[in-house]
C-alpha positions as CSV (number, residue, x, y, z in Angstrom):
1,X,31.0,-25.9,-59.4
2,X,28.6,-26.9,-62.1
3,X,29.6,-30.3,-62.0
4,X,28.3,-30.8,-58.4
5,X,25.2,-29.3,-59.6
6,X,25.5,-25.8,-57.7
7,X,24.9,-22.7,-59.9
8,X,27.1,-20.2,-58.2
9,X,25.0,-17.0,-59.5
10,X,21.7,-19.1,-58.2
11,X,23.9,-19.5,-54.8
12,X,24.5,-15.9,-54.6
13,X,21.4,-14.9,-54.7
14,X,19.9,-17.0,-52.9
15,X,22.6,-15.6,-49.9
16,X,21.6,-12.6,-50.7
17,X,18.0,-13.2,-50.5
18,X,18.8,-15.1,-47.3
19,X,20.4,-11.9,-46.0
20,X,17.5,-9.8,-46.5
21,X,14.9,-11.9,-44.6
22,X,17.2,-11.8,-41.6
23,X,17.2,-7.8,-41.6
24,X,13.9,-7.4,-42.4
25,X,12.6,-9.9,-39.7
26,X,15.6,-8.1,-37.5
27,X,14.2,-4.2,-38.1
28,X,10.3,-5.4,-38.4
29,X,9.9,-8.1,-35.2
30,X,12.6,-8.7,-33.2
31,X,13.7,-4.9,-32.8
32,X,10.2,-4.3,-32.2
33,X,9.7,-7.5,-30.2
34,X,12.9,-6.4,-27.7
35,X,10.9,-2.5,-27.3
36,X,7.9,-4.2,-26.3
37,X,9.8,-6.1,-23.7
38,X,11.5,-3.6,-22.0
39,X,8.5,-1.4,-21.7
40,X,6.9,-4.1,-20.0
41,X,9.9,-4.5,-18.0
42,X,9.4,-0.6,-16.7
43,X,6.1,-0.9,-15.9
44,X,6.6,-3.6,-13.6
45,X,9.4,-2.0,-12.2
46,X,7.2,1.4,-11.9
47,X,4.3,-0.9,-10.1
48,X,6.9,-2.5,-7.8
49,X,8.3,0.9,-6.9
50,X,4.9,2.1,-6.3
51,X,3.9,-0.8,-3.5
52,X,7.1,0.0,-2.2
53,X,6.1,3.9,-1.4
54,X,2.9,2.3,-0.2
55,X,4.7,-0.1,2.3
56,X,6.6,3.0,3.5
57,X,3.8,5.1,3.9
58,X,1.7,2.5,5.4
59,X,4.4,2.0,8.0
60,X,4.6,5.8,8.9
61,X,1.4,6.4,9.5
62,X,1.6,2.9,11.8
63,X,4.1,4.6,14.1
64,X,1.9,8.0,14.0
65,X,-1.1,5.4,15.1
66,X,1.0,3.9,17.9
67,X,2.7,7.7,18.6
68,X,-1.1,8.8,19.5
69,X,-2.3,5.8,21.0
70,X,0.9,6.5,23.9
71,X,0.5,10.2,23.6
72,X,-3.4,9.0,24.9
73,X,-2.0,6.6,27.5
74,X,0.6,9.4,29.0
75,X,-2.8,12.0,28.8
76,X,-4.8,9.0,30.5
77,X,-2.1,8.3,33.4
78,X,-1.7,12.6,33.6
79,X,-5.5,12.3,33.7
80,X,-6.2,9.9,36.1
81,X,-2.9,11.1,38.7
82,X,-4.5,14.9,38.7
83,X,-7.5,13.3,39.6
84,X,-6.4,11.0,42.5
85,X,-4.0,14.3,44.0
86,X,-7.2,16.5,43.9
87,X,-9.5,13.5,45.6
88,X,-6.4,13.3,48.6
89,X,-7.2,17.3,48.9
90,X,-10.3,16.6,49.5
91,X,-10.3,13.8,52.0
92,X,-10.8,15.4,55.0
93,X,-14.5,16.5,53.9
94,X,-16.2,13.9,52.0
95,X,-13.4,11.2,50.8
96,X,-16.3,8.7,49.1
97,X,-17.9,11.6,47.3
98,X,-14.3,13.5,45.9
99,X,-13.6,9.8,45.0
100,X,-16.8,9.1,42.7
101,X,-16.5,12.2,41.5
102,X,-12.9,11.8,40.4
103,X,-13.8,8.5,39.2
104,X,-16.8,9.9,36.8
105,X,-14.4,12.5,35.4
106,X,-11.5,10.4,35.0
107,X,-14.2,8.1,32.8
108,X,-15.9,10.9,31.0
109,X,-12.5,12.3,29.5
110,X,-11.4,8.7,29.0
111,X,-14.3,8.4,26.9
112,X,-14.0,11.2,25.2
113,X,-10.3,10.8,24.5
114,X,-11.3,7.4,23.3
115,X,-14.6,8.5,20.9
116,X,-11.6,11.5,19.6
117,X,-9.1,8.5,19.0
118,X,-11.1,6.7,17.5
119,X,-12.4,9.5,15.1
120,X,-9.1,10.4,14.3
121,X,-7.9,6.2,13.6
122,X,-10.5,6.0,11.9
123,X,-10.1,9.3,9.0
124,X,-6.4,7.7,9.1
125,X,-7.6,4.2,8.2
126,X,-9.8,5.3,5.7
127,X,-7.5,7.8,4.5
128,X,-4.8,5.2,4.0
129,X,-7.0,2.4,2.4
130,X,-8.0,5.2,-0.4
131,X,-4.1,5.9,-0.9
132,X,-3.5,2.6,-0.9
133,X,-6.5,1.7,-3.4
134,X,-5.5,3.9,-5.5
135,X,-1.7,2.7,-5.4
136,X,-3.0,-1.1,-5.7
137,X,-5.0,0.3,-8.2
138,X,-2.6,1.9,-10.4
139,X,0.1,-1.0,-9.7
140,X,-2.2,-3.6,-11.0
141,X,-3.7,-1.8,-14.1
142,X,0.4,-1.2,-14.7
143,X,1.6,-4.5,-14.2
144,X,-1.9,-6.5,-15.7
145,X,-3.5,-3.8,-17.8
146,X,-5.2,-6.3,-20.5
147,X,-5.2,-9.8,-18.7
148,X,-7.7,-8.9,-15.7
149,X,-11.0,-7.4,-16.3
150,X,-12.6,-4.7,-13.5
151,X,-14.6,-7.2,-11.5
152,X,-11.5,-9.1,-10.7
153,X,-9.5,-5.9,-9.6
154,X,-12.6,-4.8,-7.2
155,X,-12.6,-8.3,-6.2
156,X,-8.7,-8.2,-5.2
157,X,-8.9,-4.7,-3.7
158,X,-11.9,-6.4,-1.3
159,X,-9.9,-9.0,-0.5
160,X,-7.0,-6.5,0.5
161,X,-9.3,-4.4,2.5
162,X,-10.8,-7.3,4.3
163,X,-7.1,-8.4,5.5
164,X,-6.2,-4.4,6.2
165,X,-9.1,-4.2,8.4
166,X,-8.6,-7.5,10.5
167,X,-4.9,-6.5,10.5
168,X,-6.1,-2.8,11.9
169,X,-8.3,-5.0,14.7
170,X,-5.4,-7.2,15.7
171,X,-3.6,-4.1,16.7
């Protein structure tokens, strides 16, 4: 082997030495490298799992919105039919007067049903925008924790609001 100019206890070594590098740079970055990954792999799997449970519960409390929006209709219609039965009692005296007066009454608790609705749709709105700030919130400082600063997040979260509250308008 000499005469090709290898020195066989030179080689060895050197394989050795090579052998080493590889499972030091193994155990001290790519191990450590690979750790790194897949806890950045669960954290965007926790943040994704978290708008999921927001999804859901911003769909629930949608169909308890639309449940009390017809429970309001039905107490409208239930409303508005007792009124019209107790005006036909009254017809033989004073039929324009039992009429107005059902009319008034008929408003009145309309209105009031409606200021009540709207209380209540409103406490659930707001209610639901903290839960889901604080879900967005959470989510994002999971999934982008040192790459967006706390001006950008309150700038997304607006943003978010902005399009929850024309989306509550539509409906």
């Amino acid at each position: 082997m000499e005469a090709l100019g290898i020195n066989l206890p030179v080689l060895i070594a050197q394989v050795i030495n090579l052998a080493i590098l590889f499972a030091a740079l193994y155990f001290l970055l790519f191990k450590r490298f690979l750790k790194t990954m897949e806890e950045r792999k669960q954290k965007i799997q926790q943040g994704l799992e978290d708008a999921e449970r927001a999804q859901a519960e911003w769909t629930r409390a949608e169909a308890v919105f639309q449940e009390r929006m017809e429970q309001v209709e039905r107490e409208r219609e239930a409303i508005i039919t007792e009124a019209k039965e107790e005006a036909e009692r009254l017809r033989a005296g004073t039929v324009a007067q039992a009429r107005e007066e059902a009319r008034e009454e008929a408003r009145r608790i309309l209105a009031q049903e409606r200021e009540a609705f709207e209380v209540q749709r409103q406490q659930a709105v707001a209610d639901m925008q903290n839960q889901i700030v604080g879900l967005v919130m959470a989510a994002t400082r999971k999934v982008v924790e040192e790459s967006m600063d706390e001006r950008m997040q309150r700038q997304l979260i607006d943003r978010f609001l902005s399009e929850m509250d024309t989306l509550g308008e539509v409906q």
